[in-house]
C-alpha positions in Angstrom: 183.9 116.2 104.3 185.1 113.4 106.8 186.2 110.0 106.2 182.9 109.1 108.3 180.9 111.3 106.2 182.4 109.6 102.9 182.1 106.1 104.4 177.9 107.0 105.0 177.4 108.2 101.5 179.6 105.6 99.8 178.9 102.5 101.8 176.9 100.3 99.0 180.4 100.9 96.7 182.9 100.1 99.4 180.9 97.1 100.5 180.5 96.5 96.8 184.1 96.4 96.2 185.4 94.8 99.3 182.8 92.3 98.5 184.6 91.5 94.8 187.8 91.7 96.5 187.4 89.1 98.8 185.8 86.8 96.4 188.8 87.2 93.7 191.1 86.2 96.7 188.9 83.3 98.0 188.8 82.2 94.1 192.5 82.5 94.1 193.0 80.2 97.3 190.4 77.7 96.1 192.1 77.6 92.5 195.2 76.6 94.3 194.3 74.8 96.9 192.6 72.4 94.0 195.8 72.5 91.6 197.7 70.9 94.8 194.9 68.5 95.3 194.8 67.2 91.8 198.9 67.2 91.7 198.7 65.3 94.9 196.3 62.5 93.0 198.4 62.5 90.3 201.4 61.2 92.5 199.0 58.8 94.5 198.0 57.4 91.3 201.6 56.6 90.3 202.3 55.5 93.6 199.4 52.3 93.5 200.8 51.7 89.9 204.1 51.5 90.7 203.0 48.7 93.7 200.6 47.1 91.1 203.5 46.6 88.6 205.5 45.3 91.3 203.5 42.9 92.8 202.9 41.5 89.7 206.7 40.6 89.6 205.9 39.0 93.3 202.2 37.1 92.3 203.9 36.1 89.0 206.9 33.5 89.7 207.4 33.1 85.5 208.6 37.0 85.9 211.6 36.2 88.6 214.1 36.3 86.2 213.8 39.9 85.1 215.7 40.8 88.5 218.2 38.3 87.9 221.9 39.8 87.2 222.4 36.3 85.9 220.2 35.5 83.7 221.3 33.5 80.3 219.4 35.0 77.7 221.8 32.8 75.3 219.9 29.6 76.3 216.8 31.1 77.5 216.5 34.1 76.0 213.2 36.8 76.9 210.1 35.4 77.0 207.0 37.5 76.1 205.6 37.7 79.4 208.9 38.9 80.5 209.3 41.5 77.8 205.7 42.8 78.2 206.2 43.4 82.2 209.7 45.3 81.7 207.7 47.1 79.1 205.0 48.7 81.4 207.7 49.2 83.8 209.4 51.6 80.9 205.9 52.9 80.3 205.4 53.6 84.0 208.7 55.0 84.2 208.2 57.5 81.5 204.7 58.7 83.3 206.1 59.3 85.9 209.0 61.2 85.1 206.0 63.7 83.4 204.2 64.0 86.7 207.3 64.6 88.7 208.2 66.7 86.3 205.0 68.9 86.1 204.7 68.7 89.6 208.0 70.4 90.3 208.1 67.4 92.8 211.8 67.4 94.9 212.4 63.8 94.6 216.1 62.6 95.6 217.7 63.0 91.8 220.4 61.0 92.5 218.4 57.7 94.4 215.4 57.7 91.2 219.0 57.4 88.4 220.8 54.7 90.4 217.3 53.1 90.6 217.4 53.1 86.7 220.6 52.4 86.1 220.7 49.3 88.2 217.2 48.2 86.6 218.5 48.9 83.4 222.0 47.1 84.0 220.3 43.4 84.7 220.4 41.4 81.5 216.1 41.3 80.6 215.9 45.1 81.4 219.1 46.2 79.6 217.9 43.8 76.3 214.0 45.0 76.6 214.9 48.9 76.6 217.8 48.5 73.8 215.0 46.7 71.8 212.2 49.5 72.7 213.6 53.3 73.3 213.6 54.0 69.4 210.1 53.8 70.1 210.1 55.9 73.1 210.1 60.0 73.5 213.8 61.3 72.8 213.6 63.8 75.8 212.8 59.9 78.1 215.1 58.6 76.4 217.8 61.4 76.8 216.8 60.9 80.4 216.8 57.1 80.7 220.8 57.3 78.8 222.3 60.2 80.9 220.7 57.5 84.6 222.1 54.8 82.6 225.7 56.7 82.1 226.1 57.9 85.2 228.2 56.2 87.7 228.6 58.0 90.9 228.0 55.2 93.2 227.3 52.1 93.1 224.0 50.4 92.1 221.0 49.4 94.9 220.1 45.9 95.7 223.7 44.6 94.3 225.3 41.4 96.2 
């Protein structure tokens, strides 16, 4: 008996099975395809809440002083507004660490803990996040501590 032969009496279980075959892999590719797709939103959604937050700062003039290296807090010390905004930058912070974490995202290590540590260095920042990380996750605020320790180069956006 021939493969031919075989092929003529077998042809409803071959076509059968390459049938299931090529829909497990065509599941497979769509089931990835849509786990990059929704990792992909994820980051696009930090991205517009990270501008949000920001241009709060910009659209808000009361908020300047939070990126002031000089800021007296001995004779103005935070104000609630002030407090609140470094607050849902700590918040924002903390998400998206998760969803570069999850994501397995290669993001410049180095550049995202200077960022924190020179955010966390000015005077409003450094008193808001002393003041708050007892209430944060340990494993953010393990994080947060080891960008704030570090010291390999000097901090951005520093006169």
């Amino acid at each position: 008996m021939g493969f031919l032969e075989w092929v003529s009496h077998n042809w409803i279980s071959l076509l059968q099975s390459a049938g299931i075959i090529g829909s497990l892999l065509f599941t497979g590719l769509t089931l990835r395809l849509d786990a990059k797709e929704r990792r992909d939103s994820h980051v696009l959604s930090v991205t517009l809440a990270h501008r949000e937050l920001w241009t709060n700062l910009y659209k808000r003039p009361e908020l300047s002083r939070v990126l002031d290296p000089n800021a007296d807090l001995t004779n103005r010390p935070v104000t609630h507004e002030e407090e609140m905004f470094v607050l849902l930058l700590i918040v924002h912070l903390n998400t998206a660490q998760e969803v570069l974490k999850s994501r397995k995202f290669a993001i410049e290590d180095g550049a995202l803990r200077r960022d924190i540590r020179w955010f966390l260095s000015l005077p409003i920042p450094e008193v808001v996040w002393e003041k708050t990380k007892g209430r944060q996750d340990s494993a953010f605020v393990s994080f947060v501590e080891s960008c704030r320790a570090s010291s390999n180069e000097r901090p951005p956006f520093t006169s």
